[in-house]
N, C-alpha and C positions, 0 to 999 in steps of 0.2 A: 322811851321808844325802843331801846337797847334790849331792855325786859322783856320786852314783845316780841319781839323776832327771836329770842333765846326758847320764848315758849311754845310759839309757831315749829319752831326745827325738834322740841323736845317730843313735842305731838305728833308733827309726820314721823318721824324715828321712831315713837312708840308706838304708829297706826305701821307701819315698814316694817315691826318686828318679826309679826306673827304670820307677813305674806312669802316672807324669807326665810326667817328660823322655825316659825313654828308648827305645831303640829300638822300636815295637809301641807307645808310650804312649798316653794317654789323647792328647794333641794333635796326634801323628802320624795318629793313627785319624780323630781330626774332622777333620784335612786331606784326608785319602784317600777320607772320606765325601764330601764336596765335592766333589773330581775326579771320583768315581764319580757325582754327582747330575748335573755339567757334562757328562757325556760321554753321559749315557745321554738328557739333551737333544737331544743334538746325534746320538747316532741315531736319536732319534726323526727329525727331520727329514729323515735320509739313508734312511731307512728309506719314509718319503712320496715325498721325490722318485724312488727307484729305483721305486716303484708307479706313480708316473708315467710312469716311462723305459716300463718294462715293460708297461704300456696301447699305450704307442705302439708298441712295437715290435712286437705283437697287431695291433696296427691296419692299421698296417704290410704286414704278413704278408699279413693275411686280405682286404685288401676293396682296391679300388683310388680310395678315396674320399678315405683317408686322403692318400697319394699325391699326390692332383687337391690335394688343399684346400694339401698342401706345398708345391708346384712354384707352384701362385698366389701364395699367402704370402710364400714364400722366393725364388722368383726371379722375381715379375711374368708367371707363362706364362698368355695366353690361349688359349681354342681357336680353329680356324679362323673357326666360323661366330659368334662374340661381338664386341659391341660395349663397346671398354675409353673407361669415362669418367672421366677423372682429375682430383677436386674438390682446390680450394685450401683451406685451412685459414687462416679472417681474411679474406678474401675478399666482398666484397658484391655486391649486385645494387645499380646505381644507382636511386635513390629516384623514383618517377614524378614529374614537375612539377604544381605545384599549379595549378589553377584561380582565376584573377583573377575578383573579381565580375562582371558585367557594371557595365557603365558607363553612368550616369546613375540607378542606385536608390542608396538610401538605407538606411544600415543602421543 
């Protein structure tokens, strides 16, 4: 009777293997659920930046403003009739000088 229950347990263990280890298993599956969570992240965010590309490249296209505001940004272009004033960053204004009392009151 001993014999039988040792063969019983070696059977469910070897029917147990292959829903847990093996190929398609139970842990194979929670890893691929994983990769599939990490990826579908990660279009998420390719998916926002091409909405962006795509805004611009509309912009682009359609209006000449878009254009004006690149050519400033990106390569410093002003127009003929502008004044370019180019501010320092850390930079101060010297502080006024203070006013000495007059001399001879009493404070």
């Amino acid at each position: 009777m001993r014999w039988l229950a040792l063969v019983f347990v070696a059977l469910i263990v070897g029917l147990q293997y292959p829903m847990w280890l093996g190929k398609g298993g139970w842990l194979q599956v929670r890893e691929t659920d994983r990769q599939l969570a990490l990826q579908r992240e990660t279009n998420l965010g390719l998916k926002a930046r091409n909405a962006a590309l795509d805004a611009d490249v509309r912009d682009l296209k359609t209006g000449s403003e878009a254009i004006e505001e690149r050519a400033r940004a990106e390569l410093g272009m002003i127009r003929s009739d502008e004044v370019f004033f180019q501010l320092q960053r850390g930079a101060t204004l010297p502080a006024p000088a203070a006013k000495a009392p007059p001399r001879g009151t009493a404070r």
